[in-house]
KEMAR-671331 format. One record per residue (C-alpha): x, y, z; residue number from 1. Coordinates in Angstrom, 3 decimals, m for minus. Each point is the difference from the previous one (the first is absolute). Example, Ala and Ser with C-alpha at 12.3 -4.5 7.8 and 13.67 -1.06 7.14 Angstrom:
<atoms>
{atom {12.300, m4.500, 7.800}, 1},
{atom {1.370, 3.440, m0.660}, 2},
</atoms>
This chain:
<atoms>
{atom {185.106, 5.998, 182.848}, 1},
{atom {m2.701, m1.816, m1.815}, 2},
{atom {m2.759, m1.888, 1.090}, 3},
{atom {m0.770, m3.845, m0.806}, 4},
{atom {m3.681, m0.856, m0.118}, 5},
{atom {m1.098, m4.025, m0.565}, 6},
{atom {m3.626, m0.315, m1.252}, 7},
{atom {m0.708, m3.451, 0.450}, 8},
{atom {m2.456, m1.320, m2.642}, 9},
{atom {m0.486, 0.796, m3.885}, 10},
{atom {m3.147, 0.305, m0.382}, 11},
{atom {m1.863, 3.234, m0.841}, 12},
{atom {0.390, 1.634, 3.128}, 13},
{atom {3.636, m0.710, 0.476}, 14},
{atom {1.000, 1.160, m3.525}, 15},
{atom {m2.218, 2.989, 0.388}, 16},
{atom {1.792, 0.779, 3.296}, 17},
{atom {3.212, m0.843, m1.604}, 18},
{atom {m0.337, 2.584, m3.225}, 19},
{atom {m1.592, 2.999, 1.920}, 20},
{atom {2.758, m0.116, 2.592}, 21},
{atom {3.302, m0.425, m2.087}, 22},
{atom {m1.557, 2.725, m2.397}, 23},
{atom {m0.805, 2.150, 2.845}, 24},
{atom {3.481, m0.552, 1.659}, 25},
{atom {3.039, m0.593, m2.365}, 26},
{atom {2.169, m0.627, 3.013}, 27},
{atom {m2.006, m2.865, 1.465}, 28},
{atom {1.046, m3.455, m0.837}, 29},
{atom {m3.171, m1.456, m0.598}, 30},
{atom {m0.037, m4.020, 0.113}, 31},
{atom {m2.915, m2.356, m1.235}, 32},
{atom {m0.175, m3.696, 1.668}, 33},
{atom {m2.389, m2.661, m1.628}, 34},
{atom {m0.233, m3.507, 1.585}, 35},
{atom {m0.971, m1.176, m3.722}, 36},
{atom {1.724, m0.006, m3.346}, 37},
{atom {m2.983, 2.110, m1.254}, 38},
{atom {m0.874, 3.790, 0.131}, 39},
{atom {m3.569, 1.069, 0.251}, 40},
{atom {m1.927, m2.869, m0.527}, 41},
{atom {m3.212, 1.256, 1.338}, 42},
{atom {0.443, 2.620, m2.438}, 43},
{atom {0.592, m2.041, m2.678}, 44},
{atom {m2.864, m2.624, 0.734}, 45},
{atom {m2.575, 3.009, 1.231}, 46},
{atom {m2.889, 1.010, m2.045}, 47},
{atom {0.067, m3.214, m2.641}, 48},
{atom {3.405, 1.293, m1.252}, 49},
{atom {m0.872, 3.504, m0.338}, 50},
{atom {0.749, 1.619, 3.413}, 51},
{atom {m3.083, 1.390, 1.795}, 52},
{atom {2.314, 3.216, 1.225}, 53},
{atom {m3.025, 1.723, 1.859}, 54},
{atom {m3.051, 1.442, m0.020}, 55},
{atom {m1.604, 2.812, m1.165}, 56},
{atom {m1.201, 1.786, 3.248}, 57},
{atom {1.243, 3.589, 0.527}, 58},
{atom {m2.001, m0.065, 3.515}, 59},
{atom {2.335, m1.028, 3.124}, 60},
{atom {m3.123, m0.425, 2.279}, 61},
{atom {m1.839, m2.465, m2.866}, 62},
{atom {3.620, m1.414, m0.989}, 63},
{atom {0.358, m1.052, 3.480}, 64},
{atom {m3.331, m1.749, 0.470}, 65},
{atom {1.386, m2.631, m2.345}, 66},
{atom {2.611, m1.437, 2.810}, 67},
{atom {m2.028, m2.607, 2.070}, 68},
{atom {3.279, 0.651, 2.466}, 69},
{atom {2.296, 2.825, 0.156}, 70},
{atom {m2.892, 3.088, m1.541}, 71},
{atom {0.653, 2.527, 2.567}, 72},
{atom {4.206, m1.047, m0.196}, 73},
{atom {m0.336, 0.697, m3.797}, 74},
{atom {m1.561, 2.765, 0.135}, 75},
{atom {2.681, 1.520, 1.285}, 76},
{atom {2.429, m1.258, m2.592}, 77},
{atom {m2.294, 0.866, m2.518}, 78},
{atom {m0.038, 4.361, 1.004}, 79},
{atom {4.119, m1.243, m1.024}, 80},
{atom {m0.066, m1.793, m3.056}, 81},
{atom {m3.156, m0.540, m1.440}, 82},
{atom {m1.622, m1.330, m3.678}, 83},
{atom {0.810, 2.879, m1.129}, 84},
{atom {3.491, 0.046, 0.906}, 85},
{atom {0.300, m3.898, m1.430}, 86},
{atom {m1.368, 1.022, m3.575}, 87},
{atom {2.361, 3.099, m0.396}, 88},
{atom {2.822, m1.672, 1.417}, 89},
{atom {m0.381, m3.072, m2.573}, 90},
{atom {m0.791, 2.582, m2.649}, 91},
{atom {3.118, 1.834, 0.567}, 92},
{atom {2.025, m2.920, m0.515}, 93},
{atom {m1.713, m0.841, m3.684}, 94},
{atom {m2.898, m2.441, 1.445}, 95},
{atom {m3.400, 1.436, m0.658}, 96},
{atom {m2.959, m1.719, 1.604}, 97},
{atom {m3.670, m0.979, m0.982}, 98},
{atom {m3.014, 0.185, 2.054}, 99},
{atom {m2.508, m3.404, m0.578}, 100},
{atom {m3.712, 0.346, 0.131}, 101},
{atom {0.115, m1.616, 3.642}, 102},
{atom {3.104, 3.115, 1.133}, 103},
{atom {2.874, m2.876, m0.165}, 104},
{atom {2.601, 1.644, m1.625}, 105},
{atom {2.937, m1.695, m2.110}, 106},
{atom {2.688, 1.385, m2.254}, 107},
{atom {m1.021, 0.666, m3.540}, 108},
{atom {2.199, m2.488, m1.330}, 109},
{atom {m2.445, m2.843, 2.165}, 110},
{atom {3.472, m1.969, 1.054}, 111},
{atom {1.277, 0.194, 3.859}, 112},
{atom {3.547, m0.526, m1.793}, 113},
{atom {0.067, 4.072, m0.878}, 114},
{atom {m0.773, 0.445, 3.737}, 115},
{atom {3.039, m2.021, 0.984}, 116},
{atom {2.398, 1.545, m2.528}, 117},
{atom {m0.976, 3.219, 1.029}, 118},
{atom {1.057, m0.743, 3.635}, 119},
{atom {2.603, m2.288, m0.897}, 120},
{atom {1.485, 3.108, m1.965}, 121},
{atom {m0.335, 2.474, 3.209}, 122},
{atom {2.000, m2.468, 2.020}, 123},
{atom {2.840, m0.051, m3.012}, 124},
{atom {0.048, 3.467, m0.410}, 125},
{atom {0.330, 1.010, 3.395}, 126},
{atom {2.481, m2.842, 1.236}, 127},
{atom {m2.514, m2.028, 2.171}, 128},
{atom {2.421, m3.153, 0.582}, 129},
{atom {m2.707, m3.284, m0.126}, 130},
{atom {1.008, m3.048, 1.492}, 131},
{atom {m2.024, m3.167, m1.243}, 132},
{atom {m0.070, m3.058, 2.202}, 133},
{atom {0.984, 1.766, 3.253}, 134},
{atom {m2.522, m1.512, 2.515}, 135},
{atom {0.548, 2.330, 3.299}, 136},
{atom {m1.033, m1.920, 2.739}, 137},
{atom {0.734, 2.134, 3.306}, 138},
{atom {m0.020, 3.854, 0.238}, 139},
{atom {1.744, 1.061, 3.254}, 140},
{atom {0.458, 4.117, 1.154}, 141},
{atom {3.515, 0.588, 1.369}, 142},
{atom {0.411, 2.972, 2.418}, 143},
{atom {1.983, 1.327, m3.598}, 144},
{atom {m1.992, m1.761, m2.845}, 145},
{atom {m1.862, m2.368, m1.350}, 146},
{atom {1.139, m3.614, m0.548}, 147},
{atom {m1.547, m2.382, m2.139}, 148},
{atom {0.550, m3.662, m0.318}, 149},
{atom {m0.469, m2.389, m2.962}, 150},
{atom {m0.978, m3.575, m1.378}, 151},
{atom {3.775, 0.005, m1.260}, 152},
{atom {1.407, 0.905, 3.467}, 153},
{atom {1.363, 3.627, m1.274}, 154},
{atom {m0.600, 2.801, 2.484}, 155},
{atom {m1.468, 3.591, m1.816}, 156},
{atom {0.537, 3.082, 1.685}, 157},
{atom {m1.716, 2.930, m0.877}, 158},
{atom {m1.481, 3.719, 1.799}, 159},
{atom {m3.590, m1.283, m1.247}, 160},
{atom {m2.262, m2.266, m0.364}, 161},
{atom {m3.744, m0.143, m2.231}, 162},
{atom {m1.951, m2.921, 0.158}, 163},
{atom {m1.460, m0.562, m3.108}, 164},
{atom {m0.229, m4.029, 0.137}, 165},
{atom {m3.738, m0.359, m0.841}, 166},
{atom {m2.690, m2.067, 2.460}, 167},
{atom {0.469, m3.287, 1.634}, 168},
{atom {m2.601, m2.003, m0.162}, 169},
{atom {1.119, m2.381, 3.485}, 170},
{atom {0.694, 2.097, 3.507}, 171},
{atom {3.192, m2.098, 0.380}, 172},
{atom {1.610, 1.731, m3.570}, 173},
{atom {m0.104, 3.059, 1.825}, 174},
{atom {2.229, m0.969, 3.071}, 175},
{atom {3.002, 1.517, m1.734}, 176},
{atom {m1.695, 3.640, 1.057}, 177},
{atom {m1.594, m0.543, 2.881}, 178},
{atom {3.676, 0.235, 1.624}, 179},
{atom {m0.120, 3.582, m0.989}, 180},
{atom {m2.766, 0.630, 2.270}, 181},
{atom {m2.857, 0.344, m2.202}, 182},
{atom {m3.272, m1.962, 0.535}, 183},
{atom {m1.706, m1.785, m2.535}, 184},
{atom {m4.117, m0.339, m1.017}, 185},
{atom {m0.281, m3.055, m0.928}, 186},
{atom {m0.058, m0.534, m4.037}, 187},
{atom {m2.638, m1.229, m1.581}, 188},
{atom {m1.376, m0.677, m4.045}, 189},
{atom {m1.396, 2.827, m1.531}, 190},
{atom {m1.521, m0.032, m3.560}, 191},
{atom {m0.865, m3.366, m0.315}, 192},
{atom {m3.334, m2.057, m1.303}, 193},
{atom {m2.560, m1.980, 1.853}, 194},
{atom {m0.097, m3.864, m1.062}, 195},
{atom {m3.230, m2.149, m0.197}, 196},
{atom {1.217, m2.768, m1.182}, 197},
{atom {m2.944, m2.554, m1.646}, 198},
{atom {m2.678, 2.889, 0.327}, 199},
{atom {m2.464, m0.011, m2.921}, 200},
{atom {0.778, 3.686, 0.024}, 201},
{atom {3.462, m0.968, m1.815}, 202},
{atom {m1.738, m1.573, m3.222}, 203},
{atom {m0.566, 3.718, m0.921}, 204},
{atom {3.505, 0.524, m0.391}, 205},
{atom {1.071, 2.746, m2.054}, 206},
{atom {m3.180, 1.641, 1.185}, 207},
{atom {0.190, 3.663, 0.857}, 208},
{atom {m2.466, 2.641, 1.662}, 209},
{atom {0.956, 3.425, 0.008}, 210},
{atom {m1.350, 0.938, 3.374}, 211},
{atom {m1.052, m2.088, 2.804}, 212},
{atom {0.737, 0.465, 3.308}, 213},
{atom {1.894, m2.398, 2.213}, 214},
{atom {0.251, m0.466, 3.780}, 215},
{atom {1.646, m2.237, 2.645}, 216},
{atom {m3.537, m1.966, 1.632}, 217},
{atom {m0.580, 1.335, 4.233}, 218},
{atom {2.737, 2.943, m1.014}, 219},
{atom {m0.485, 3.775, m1.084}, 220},
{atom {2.528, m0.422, m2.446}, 221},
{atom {m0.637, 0.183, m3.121}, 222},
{atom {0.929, 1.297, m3.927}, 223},
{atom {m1.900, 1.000, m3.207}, 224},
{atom {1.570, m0.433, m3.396}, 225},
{atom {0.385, m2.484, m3.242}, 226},
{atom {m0.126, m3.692, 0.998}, 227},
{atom {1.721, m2.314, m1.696}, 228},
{atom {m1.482, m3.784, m0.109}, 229},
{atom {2.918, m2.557, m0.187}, 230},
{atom {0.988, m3.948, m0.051}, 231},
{atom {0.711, m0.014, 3.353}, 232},
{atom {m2.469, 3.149, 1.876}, 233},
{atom {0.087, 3.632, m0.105}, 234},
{atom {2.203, 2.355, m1.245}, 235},
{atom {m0.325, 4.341, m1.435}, 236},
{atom {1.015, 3.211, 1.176}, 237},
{atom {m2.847, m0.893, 2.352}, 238},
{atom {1.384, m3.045, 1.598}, 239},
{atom {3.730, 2.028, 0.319}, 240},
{atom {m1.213, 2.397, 1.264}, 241},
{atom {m2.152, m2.089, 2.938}, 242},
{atom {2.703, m1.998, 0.681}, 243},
{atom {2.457, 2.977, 0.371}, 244},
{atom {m2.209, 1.855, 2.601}, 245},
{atom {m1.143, m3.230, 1.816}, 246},
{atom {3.869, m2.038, m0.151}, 247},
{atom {0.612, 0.107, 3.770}, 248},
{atom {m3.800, m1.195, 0.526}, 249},
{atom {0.121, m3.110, m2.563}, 250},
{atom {3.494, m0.902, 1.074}, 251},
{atom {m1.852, m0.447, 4.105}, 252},
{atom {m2.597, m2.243, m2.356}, 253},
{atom {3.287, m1.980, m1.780}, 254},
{atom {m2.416, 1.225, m3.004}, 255},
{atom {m2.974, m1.996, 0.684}, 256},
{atom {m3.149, 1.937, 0.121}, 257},
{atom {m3.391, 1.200, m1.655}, 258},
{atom {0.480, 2.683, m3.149}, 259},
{atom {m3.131, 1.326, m0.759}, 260},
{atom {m0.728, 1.323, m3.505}, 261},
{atom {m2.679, 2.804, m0.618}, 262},
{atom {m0.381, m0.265, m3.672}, 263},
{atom {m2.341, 2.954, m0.291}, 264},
{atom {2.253, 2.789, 2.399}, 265},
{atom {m2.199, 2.697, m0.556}, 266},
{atom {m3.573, m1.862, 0.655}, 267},
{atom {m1.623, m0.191, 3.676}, 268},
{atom {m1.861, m3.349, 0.696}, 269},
{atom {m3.428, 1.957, 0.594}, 270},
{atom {0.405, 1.257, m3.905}, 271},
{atom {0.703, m3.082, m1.187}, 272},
{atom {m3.075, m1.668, 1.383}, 273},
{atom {m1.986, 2.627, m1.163}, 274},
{atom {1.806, m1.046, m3.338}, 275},
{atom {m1.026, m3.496, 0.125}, 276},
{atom {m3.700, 0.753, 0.851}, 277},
{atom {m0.630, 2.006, m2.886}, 278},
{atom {1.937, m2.129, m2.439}, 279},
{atom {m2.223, m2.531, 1.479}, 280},
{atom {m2.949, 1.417, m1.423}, 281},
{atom {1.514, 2.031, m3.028}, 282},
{atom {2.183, m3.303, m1.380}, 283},
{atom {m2.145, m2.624, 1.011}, 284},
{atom {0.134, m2.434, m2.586}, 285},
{atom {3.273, 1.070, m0.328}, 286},
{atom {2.746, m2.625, 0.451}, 287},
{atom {2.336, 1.495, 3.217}, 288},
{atom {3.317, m1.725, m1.951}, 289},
{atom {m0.185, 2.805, m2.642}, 290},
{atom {1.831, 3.253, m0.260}, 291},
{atom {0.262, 1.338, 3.598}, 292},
{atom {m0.767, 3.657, 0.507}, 293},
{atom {3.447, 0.992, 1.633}, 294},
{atom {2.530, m1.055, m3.030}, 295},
{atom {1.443, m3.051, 2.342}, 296},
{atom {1.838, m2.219, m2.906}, 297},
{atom {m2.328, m2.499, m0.426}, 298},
{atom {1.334, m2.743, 0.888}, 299},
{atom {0.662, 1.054, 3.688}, 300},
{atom {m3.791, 0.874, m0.376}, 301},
{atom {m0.949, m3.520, m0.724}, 302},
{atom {2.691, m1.172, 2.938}, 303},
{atom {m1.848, 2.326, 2.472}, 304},
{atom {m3.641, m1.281, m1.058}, 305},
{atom {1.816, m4.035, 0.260}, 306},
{atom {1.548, 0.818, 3.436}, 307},
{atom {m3.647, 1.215, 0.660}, 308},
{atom {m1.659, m3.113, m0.762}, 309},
{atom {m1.951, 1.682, m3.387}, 310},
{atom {0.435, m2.222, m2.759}, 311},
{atom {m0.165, 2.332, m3.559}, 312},
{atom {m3.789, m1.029, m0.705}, 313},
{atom {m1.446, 1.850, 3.263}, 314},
{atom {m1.692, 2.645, m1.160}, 315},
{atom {m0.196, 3.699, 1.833}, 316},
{atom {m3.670, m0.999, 0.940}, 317},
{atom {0.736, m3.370, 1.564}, 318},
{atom {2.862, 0.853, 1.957}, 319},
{atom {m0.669, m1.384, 3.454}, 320},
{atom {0.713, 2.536, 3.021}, 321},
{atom {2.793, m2.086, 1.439}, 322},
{atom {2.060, m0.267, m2.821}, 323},
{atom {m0.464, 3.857, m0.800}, 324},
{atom {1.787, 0.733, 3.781}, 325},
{atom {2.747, m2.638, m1.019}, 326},
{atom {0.757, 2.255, m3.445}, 327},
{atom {0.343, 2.997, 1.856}, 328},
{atom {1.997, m1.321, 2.730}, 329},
{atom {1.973, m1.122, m2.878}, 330},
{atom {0.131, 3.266, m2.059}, 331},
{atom {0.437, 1.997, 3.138}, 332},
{atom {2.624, m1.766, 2.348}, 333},
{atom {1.225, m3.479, m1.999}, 334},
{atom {2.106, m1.925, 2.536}, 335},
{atom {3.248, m1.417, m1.465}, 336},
{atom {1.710, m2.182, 2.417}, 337},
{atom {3.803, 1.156, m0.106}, 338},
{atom {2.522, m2.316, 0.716}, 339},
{atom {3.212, 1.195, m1.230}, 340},
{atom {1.949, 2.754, m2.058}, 341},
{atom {2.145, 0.176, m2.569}, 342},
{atom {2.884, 3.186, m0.517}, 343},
{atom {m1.403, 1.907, m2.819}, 344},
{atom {2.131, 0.036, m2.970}, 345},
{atom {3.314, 1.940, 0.947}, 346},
{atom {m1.948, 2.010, 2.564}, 347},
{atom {1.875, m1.497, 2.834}, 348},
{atom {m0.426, 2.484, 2.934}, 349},
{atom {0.096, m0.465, 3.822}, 350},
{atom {m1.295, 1.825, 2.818}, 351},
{atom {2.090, 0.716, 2.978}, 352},
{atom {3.415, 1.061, 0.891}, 353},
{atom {1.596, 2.548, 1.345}, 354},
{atom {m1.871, 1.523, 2.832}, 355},
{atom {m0.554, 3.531, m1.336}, 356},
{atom {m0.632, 1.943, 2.926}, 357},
{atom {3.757, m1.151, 0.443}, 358},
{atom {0.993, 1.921, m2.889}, 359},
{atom {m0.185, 4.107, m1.001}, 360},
{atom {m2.146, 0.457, m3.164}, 361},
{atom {1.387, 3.044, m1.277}, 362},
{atom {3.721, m1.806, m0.051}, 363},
{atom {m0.338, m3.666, m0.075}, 364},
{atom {3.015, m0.066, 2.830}, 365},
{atom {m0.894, m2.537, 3.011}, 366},
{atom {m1.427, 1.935, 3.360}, 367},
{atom {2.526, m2.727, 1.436}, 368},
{atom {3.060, 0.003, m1.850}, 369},
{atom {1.593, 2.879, m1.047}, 370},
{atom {1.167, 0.005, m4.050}, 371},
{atom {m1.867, m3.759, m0.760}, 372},
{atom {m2.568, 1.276, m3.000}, 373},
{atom {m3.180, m2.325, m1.280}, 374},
{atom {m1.827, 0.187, m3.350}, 375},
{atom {m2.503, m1.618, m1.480}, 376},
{atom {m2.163, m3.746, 1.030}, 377},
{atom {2.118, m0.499, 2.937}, 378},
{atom {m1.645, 2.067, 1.735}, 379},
{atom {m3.504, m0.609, 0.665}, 380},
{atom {m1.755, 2.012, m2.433}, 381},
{atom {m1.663, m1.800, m2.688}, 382},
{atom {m2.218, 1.165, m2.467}, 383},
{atom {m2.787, m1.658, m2.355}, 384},
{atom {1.246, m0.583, m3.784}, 385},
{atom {m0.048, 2.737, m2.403}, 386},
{atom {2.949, 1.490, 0.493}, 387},
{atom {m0.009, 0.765, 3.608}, 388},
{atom {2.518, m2.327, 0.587}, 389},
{atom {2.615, 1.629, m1.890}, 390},
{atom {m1.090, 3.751, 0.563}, 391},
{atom {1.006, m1.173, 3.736}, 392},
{atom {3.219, m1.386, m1.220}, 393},
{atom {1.001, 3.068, m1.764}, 394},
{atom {m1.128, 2.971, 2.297}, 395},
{atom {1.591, m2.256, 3.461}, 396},
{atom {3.276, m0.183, m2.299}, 397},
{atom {0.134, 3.147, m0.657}, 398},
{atom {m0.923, 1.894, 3.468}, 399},
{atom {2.986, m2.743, 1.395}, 400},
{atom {2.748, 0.685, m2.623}, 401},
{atom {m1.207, 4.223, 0.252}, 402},
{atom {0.279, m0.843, 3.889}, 403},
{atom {3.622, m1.772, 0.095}, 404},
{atom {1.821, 2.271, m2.386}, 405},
{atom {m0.786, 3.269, 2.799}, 406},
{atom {1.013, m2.514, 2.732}, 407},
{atom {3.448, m0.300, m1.403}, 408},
{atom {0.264, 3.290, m0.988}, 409},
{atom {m0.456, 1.362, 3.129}, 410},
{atom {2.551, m3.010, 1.906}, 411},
{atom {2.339, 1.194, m2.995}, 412},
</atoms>
């Protein structure tokens, strides 16, 4: 007899469960539930329209560093299905994909849609049966199966079950699976940037640095990278990246707390004065609001020296001892009062979920209930953005459909 399996969710984890395990098993009846009436919208949306796929790290260890929750869990996955394994296995179905300066990579053709078709086609060719609209509400183990109840009132039965749904962002949304047994870390925003609204800082808008460093003020955390000045704070890679590692700390704050901004990463305060005191002597009639030494844009120079009480007459010579300390303080850890954050873009990604000590890495099955499969954001692994996301999606989709399809062979 044949097996039914119901992946709940159509998202990039669910369809890449979905494909792998009807092509792996012709005999399994392989079922795709999507609350929505659309199909991979995160892959659609991701990337600007172009479909950040991965990334282009062939290193599990360094790969896994990139997961602010979940590193040693995906490691694990990754010795499975790995970069590697994503590119060939896209290649082999036509889609070729591009490495970016930064190690995002996208299909050649720059559009998300190929990415979709491609998996869109799978599912065709392999019968995967998707059912749009189909909000399952209650997933219930029988001593015999698995029963699972819907927004309509119809009752599914099926052998298995892979949660593929995505993150929640409110406890209460995950209720539904908490009658399975499985505990829950509480989610959290991820990827997000810090607000400061009315700061002077934000009439720079536009404004970019390509390395600063940025921290979270009386924390160790902190991120190095491109900033990105904007209307309403700070965003970059740098910002993401900050917010991804810190998002359990700045939710405790209800993101309100000191950022400080090291403009010059790679300069100690001890050079810097040294700096200052021979510029003092070498540029002295030299007027301090002229080309700074470092390649700051220059307006964010002449910000720094306003914020620092020197008006753009001083001269090197004349600059008074007091207002020297303020510029460094200011150069070296600028305080940006954070009040806020705003959901980058389509990078939408939340911390928490499943509890994964609950669940066995090298299958994706539940510790708790036998045949009930996860992939992907619901469970809580969560990566920065550049791909990590998605690698996630794909190599937890594929370990779970690999995983099912020997289940039901061997209850066959």
């Amino acid at each position: 007899m044949g097996k039914t399996v119901y992946i709940i969710g159509g998202g990039a984890s669910g369809f890449f469960c979905a494909v792998n395990a009807a092509r792996m098993d012709p005999q399994l009846k392989v079922v795709i539930v999507e609350k929505s009436n659309k199909l991979l919208s995160k892959v659609k949306i991701s990337g600007g329209g172009r479909c950040n796929v991965t990334h282009a790290c062939f290193e599990i260890a360094e790969m896994a560093k990139r997961y602010p929750r979940g590193g040693n869990f995906v490691k694990k996955l990754f010795h499975q299905f790995f970069t590697n394994d994503t590119i060939a296995w896209f290649q082999q179905r036509g889609v070729s994909l591009k490495t970016e300066a930064d190690g995002r990579m996208f299909p050649v053709t720059d559009t998300s849609q190929t990415i979709i078709d491609c998996l869109l086609e799978e599912a065709r060719r392999y019968g995967v049966e998707v059912r749009m609209q189909c909000a399952v509400t209650a997933v219930e183990r029988t001593a015999a199966d698995f029963m699972l109840s819907t927004a309509r009132g119809d009752i599914l039965r099926c052998d298995y079950v892979c949660m593929a749904c995505g993150g929640f962002p409110r406890q209460e949304q995950f209720q539904w699976l908490t009658g399975l047994g499985h505990s829950i870390a509480p989610p959290v925003p991820s990827l997000f940037t810090f607000n400061s609204p009315q700061h002077p800082l934000t009439a720079l808008m536009g404004l970019s640095v390509p390395d600063a460093k940025v921290s979270v003020a009386a924390t160790k955390l902190q991120q190095r990278g491109p900033l990105l000045i904007t209307h309403w704070g700070i965003s970059g890679p740098v910002v993401l990246r900050l917010s991804a590692w810190a998002a359990r700390n700045l939710a405790l704050l209800q993101w309100r707390f000191g950022a400080l901004i090291n403009w010059l990463p790679d300069l100690r305060e001890p050079e810097l004065r040294e700096l200052f005191l021979r510029w003092r002597s070498e540029k002295g009639a030299q007027k301090i609001a002229g080309k700074n030494e470092w390649g700051l844009p220059n307006r964010l120079w002449q910000f720094l020296l306003l914020q620092s009480g020197i008006d753009d007459q001083k001269r090197w010579a004349d600059l008074p001892s007091k207002n020297q300390n303020q510029l460094i303080r200011n150069l070296l850890a600028f305080e940006l009062p954070v009040s806020g954050k705003t959901t980058y873009k389509e990078e939408f990604v939340t911390a928490g979920g499943i509890v994964l000590s609950e669940l066995e890495p090298h299958t994706m099955m539940s510790k708790k209930v036998p045949g009930l499969f996860f992939a992907g954001e619901i469970t809580d692994v969560d990566g920065i953005t550049g791909g990590y996301n998605f690698q996630n999606a794909w190599s937890s989709g594929f370990v779970a459909a690999r995983s099912l399809v020997q289940l039901a062979a061997v209850n066959r």
